[in-house]
C-alpha positions in Angstrom: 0.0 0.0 0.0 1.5 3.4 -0.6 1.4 6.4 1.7 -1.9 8.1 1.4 -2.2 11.9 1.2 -4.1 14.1 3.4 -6.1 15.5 1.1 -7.2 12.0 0.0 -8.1 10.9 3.6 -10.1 14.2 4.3 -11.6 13.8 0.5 -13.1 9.9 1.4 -14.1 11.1 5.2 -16.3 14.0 3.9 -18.1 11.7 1.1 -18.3 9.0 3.5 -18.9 11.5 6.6 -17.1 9.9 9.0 -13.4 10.7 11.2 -9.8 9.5 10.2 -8.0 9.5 13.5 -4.8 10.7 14.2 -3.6 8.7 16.9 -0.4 10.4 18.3 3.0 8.0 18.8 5.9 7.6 20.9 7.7 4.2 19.9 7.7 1.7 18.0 5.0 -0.5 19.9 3.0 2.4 19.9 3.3 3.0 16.2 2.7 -0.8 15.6 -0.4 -1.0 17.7 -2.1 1.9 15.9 -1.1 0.2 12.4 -2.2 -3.3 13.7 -6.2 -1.7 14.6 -6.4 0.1 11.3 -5.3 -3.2 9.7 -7.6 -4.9 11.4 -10.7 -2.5 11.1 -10.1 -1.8 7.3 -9.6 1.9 8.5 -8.0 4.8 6.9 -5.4 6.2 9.3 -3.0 9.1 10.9 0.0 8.1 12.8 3.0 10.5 14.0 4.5 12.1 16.7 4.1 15.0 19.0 5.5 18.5 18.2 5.9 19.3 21.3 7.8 17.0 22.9 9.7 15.0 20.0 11.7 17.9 19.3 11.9 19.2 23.4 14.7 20.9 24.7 14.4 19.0 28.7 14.5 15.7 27.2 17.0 13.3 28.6 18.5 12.1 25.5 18.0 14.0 22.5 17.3 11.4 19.6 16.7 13.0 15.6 13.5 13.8 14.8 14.2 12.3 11.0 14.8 9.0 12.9 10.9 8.8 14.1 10.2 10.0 10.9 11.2 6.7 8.9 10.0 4.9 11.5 6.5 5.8 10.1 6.7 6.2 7.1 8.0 2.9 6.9 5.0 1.7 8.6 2.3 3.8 6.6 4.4 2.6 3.0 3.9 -1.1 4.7 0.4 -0.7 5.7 -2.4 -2.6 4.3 -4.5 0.2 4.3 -4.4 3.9 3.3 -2.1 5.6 6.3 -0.7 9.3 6.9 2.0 10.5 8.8 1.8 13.9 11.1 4.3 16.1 13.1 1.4 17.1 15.4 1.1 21.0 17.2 4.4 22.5 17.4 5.3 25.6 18.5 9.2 25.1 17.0 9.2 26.6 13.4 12.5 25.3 12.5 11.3 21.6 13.5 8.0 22.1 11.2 10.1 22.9 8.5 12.3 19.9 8.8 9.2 18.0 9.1 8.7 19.3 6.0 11.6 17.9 4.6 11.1 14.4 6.6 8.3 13.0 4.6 5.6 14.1 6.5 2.0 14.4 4.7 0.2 16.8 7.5 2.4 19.3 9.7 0.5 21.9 12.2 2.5 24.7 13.7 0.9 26.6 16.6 3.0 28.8 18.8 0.4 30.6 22.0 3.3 33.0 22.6 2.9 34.4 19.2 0.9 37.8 18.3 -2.0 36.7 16.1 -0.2 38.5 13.3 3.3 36.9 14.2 1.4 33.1 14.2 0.0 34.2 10.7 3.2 35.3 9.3 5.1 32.0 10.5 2.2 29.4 9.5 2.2 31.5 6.1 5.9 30.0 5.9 4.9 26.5 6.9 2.2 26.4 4.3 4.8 27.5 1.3 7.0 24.8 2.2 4.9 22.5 2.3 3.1 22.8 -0.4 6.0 22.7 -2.6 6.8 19.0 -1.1 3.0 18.2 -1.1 2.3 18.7 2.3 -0.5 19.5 4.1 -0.6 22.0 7.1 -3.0 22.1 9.5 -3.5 25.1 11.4 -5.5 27.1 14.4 -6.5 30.4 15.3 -5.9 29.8 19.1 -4.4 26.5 21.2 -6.3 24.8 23.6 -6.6 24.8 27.7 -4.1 22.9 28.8 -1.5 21.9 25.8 1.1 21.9 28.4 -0.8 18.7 30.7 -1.5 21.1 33.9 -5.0 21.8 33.3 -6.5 20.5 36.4 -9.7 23.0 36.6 -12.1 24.5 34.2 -10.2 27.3 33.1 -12.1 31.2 33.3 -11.5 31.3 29.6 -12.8 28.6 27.2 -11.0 30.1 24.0 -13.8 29.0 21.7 -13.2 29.5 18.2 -14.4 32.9 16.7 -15.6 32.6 13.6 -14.7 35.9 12.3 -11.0 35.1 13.3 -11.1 31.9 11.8 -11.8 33.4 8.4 -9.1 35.9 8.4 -6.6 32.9 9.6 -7.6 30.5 6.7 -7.7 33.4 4.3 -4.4 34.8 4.7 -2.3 31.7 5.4 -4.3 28.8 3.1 -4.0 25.9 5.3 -5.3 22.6 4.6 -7.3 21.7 7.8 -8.6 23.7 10.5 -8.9 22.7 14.4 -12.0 24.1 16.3 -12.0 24.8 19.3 -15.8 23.9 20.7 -15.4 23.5 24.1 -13.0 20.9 24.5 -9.9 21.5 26.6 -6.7 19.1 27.6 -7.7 17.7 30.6 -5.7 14.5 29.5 -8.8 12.3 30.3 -9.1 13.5 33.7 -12.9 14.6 33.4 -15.2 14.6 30.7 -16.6 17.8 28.9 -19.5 18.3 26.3 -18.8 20.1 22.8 -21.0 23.7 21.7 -22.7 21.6 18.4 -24.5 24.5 17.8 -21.2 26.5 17.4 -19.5 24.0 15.4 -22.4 23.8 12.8 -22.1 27.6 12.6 -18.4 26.8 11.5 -18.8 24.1 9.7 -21.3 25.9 7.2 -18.8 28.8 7.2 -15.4 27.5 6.6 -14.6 24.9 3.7 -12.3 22.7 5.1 -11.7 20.1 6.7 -12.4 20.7 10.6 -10.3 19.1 13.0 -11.4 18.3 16.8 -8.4 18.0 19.2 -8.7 16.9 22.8 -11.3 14.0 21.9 -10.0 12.1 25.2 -11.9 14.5 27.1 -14.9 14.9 25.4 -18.1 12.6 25.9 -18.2 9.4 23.1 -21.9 11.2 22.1 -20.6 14.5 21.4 -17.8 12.9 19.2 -20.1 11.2 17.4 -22.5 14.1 17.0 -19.6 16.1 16.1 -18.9 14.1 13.1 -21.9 13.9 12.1 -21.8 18.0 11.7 -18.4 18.3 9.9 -15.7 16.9 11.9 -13.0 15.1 9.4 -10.3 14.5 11.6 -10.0 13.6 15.6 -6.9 13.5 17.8 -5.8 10.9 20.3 -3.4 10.8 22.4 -3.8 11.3 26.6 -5.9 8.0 26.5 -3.7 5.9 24.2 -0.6 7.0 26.8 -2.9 6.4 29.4 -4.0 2.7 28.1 -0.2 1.4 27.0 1.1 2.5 30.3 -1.3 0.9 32.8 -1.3 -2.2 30.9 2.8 -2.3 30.7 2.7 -1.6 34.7 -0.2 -4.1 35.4 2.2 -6.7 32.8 5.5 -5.8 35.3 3.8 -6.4 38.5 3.3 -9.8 37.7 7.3 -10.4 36.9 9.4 -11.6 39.5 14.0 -11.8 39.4 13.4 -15.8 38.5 11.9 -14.4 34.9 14.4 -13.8 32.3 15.0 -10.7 31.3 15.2 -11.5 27.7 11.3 -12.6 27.5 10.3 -10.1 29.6 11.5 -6.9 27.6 11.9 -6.8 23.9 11.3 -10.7 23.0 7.8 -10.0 21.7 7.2 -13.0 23.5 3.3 -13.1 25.8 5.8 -12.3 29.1 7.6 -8.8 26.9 6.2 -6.3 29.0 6.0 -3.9 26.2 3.3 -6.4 24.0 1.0 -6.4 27.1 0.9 -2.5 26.1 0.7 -2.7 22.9 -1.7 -5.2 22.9 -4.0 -3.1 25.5 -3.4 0.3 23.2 -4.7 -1.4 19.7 -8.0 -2.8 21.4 -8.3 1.1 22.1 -7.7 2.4 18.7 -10.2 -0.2 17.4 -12.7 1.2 19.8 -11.8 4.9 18.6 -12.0 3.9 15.3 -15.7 2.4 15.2 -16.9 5.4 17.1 -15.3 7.8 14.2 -17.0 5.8 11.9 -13.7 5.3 9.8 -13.7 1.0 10.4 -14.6 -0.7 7.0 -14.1 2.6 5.1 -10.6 1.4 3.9 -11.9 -1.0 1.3 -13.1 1.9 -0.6 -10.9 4.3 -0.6 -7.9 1.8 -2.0 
């Protein structure tokens, strides 16, 4: 199967009118998980890797960014089904751009520190690069509560998405995909929030392009559906999936003892590897996700 575009996925998910998910990654047992539910389902799907926190300046060990990247593209190339690699939400322009460069079919640059007028100007830039290596940027007028993970309380501003703002954004920067922000905040799966419908049907009348919902481990399984039902073409994942692999890896390394070998119990791929206990876990979740976006079964005619 070859890489599918963006513009493809969104194409198929608006005549259909259903969700491709973008389930974010963080190693290869991750990666492989995601791949193994879309395989399984027959669903289109988005794999990649956080903006934020690939590229961060604290991490421990620093590894290259172009590493990650042919570690999916290999796996979207290899993938029975139509697949799409992203370098998700990140505020590091210089990272975007080698992306860019990467192989990457969706990037999204998004910088809160930036004047309205400076995040224009710089996701202008994205969206010239990219569209010279057919790439598709996705973009917003305004990040979410919470991007950072310390969004504990319901914050005194919601940062809904003004339409009006919206507009001008699209206009003078002609991204691909737009994220709404209707309601939804990063509370990491922490508490569950309902969507403003009536606000996202005002945008999705308005704007034409694909609408993307971020923060979907939050929100309430009916407003997600509802929500594609009403124009949403893409929905990212990623607290829950974290969430999911972890607890099953810890539950998998209680039950280990000093008389197991360390060879089965950690990168064999053997039933005692600790790390196939989460990976096994995190793909029954991405199936889940991936009925309730609608997108299982749609594979078969998109190919």
């Amino acid at each position: 199967m070859t890489q599918a575009s963006f513009a493809s996925l969104m194409d198929h998910a608006e005549r259909e009118k259903y969700a491709v998910g973008y389930f974010e990654c963080w190693n290869l047992e991750s990666l492989m998980a995601v791949i193994d539910a879309a395989e399984a389902t027959h669903s289109p799907v988005l794999v990649g890797f956080s903006g934020i926190y690939l590229p961060h300046p604290d991490r421990v060990r620093i590894e290259p960014p172009s590493i990650y990247a042919a570690m999916g593209l290999a796996a979207c190339v290899n993938a029975s089904v139509p697949a799409g690699m992203v370098f998700n939400e990140s505020p590091h322009l210089d990272q975007v751009l080698l992306a860019i460069q990467d192989g990457y079919d969706l990037v999204m640059f998004s910088d809160e520190d930036l004047s309205p007028d400076e995040q224009i100007a710089q996701i202008r830039q994205v969206v010239d690069a990219a569209h010279k290596a057919d790439c598709a940027v996705e973009g917003e007028a305004m990040s979410l509560p919470g991007v950072g993970g310390d969004l504990t309380k319901m914050p005194e501003h919601a940062r809904l998405t003004d339409l009006k703002t919206a507009r001008h954004l699209i206009e003078e920067t002609g991204i691909d995909a737009f994220a709404v922000n209707i309601g939804q905040m990063h509370f990491h799966g922490r508490r569950r929030i309902r969507l403003n419908l009536e606000l996202l049907s005002e945008l999705s009348k308005a704007l034409n392009l694909p609408l993307v919902l971020h923060g979907a481990s939050s929100v309430h399984e009916e407003d997600i559906e509802a929500a594609i039902q009403l124009g949403i073409r893409k929905v990212n994942v990623g607290s829950i999936l974290k969430q999911t692999f972890f607890e099953a890896m810890r539950d998998a390394a209680l039950h280990t003892s000093d008389s197991d070998n360390p060879y089965e119990v950690i990168g064999s791929g053997l039933a005692a590897d600790v790390l196939i206990a989460g990976r096994v876990a995190l793909q029954e979740k991405v199936t889940e996700l991936m009925v309730l976006f609608g997108s299982a079964g749609k594979a078969d005619s998109l190919q």
